[in-house]
Structures are given as C-alpha cells and as structure tokens.
C-alpha positions, 0 to 999 in steps of 0.5 A: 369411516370406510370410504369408496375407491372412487371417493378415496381419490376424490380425498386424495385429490383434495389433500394436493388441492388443500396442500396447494392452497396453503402454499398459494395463500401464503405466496399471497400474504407473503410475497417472494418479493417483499424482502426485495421491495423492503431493501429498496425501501431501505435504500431509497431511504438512505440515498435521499439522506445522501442526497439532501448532504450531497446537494446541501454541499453543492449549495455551500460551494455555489455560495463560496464561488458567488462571494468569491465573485462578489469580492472580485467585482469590488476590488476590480471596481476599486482598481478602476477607480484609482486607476481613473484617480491616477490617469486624472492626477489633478491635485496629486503629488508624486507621493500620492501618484505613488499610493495610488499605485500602490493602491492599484497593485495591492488590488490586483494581487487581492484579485489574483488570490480571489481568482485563484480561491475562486478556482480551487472552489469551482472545482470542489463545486465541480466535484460536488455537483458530480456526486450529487448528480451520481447519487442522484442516478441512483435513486432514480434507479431504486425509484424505477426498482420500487415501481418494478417490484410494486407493480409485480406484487401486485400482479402476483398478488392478483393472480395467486387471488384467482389462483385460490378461487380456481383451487377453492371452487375445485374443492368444493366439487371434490366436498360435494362427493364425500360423505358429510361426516368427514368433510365436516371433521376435514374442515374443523381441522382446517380451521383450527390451521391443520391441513384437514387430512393427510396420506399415512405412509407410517406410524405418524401423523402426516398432519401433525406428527403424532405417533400412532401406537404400533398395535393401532398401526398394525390393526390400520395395515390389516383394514380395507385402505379405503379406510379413513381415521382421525388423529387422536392428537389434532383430529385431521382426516387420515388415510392410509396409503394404498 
C-alpha cells in the first residue's frame, strides 16, 4: 500500500508511540522494584522467625533470674528464721545452738551460689535482651523499606497508567490519519503480541526477524519509499527505511 509522505511520518511516529507503549506496560506490570520489595518480603520473614527466637530466649532468661530470685528470698527467709531461733536460745543446748549455726552457714553459702547463678544469668539476659532489641531495629527497617517500596510502585504504577493513556490518545490521532486497511492489519499484529509495523533497514523483518528473500528485497529497494508491505511470516505493517 503506497502511502503519502506526510502519512509516512505519521506511521513512523506511531512505530516509536507503539514501541513506548510496550516498554511503559510492562514497567506497569512488571515494576523495576518488585524484586526489591519480594527481598524485603523475604527478610521480614526471616527477621520476625528471629525475632520470635531471640525473645523466646529473653523469656527463658527472665524466667531463670525470677527462680534464681525466688530461691534466694527463701533461703534469706530461712536464714532469718534461725537466726530469731538461735538469738531466742530457749530451750536449746549447745549442740543445737551449734546446728543452728550451721544451719545459718549452710543458708548463706546457698545464697551466695544463688546470687552468683543469679548474675551470670542476668548477664545472659542482659545479652539476650541486646539481640533482641537488635533484631528488632532491623525489622523495623525493613517494615519502613517495604512501606518505601510499596508506596513507590504504586506511585509509578500510577504514573506509567497516565503515561499509557497520554501514549494511546496520541496514537489514536496518529490512526485517524492513515488509511483503514493498514490501521486495521497494524492492529491485527498488535493483538496477536506483534508491535503492529516495523522500519526495514534490511532483509529481515524488524518484527519478527523473518528473512525477506533477496530478489523480494531488491524489488522493495527500486519502489517508492513511501511504500508499505506486510510480513509474509507475522503479517506486521513493514516500511522501508528512507
């Protein structure tokens, strides 16, 4: 189909336009930062795993330190005990003043391991509560980057929608220009997921890569540039390049 010059850089135009198009809907489907977002995912997954360990371990170390404390009140209620028993001494002999020493002695040792025990956990605690809190941190980071990322897709998302709207209206002049026949074979190509027409610039197809026979090639070079074909293999829109 021979085609004016005017509608000839009318085509060519909607070539870019079309070509744009593709690129914007699938920046639109297929956000730059989908990966990004689905690694956040993945961390936010793996950091809340953590952090259910890390404060299951906090809990486990609190739990020692209250036993380690609840076991010293009763041996210090123990020690208190005798010791009212043995500064009251009525009724006791000498042996049993001396038990009840002994009693007091054995208590106060008991009360320094305890105390002791209890220290050593309080600093795994101590510890625990440090990871915890670390790990914590991070996933408040990766929240905040989700959030980020979420918010940004969306963003773009919107804009290439406005982007694809502007670029469709701006076809549709373009269409309105050229003739029938070759709109109507331009979006029978588009819908089959070709780009509707391509600029020849040699003996292959820009569409789909088909090679053009030589003879069929020379014969397009000796015609009027203005000249439009169809691919014999995926029927696209072809023009020659001037």
């Amino acid at each position: 189909m021979l085609i004016t010059a005017e509608q000839r850089t009318e085509l060519e135009s909607l070539i870019e336009l079309a070509a744009h198009g593709r690129a914007l809907r699938h920046e639109h489907d297929n956000p730059t930062q989908a990966s990004a977002l689905n690694d956040l995912v993945s961390s936010h997954k793996e950091l809340e795993t953590k952090k259910t360990e890390a404060a299951e371990v906090v809990e486990k170390y609190r739990a020692e330190v209250a036993e380690h404390a609840g076991a010293i009140e009763a041996q210090n209620g123990q020690i208190k005990k005798k010791t009212v028993e043995l500064n009251d001494g009525t009724g006791l002999t000498s042996r049993d003043l001396v038990n009840l020493q002994g009693e007091i002695a054995g208590h106060e040792e008991r009360v320094a391991e305890l105390e002791e025990a209890e220290l050593g956990t309080m600093e795994e605690l101590e510890s625990a509560e440090a990871a915890l809190t670390e790990v914590e941190a991070s996933l408040a980071e990766v929240i905040a980057s989700g959030r980020a990322t979420q918010t940004a897709i969306k963003d773009r998302k919107a804009e290439s929608a406005a982007e694809l709207e502007a670029n469709s209206a701006s076809a549709q002049k373009l269409k309105a220009d050229l003739p029938e026949a070759l709109i109507r074979q331009f979006e029978q190509n588009v819908a089959q997921g070709g780009p509707g027409a391509a600029i020849l610039n040699g003996p292959n197809c820009r569409a789909c890569g088909q090679e053009i026979s030589g003879m069929a090639w020379k014969s397009m070079l000796l015609e009027d540039p203005n000249q439009t074909y169809e691919c014999e293999e995926c029927e696209s829109v072809l023009l020659r390049k001037g």
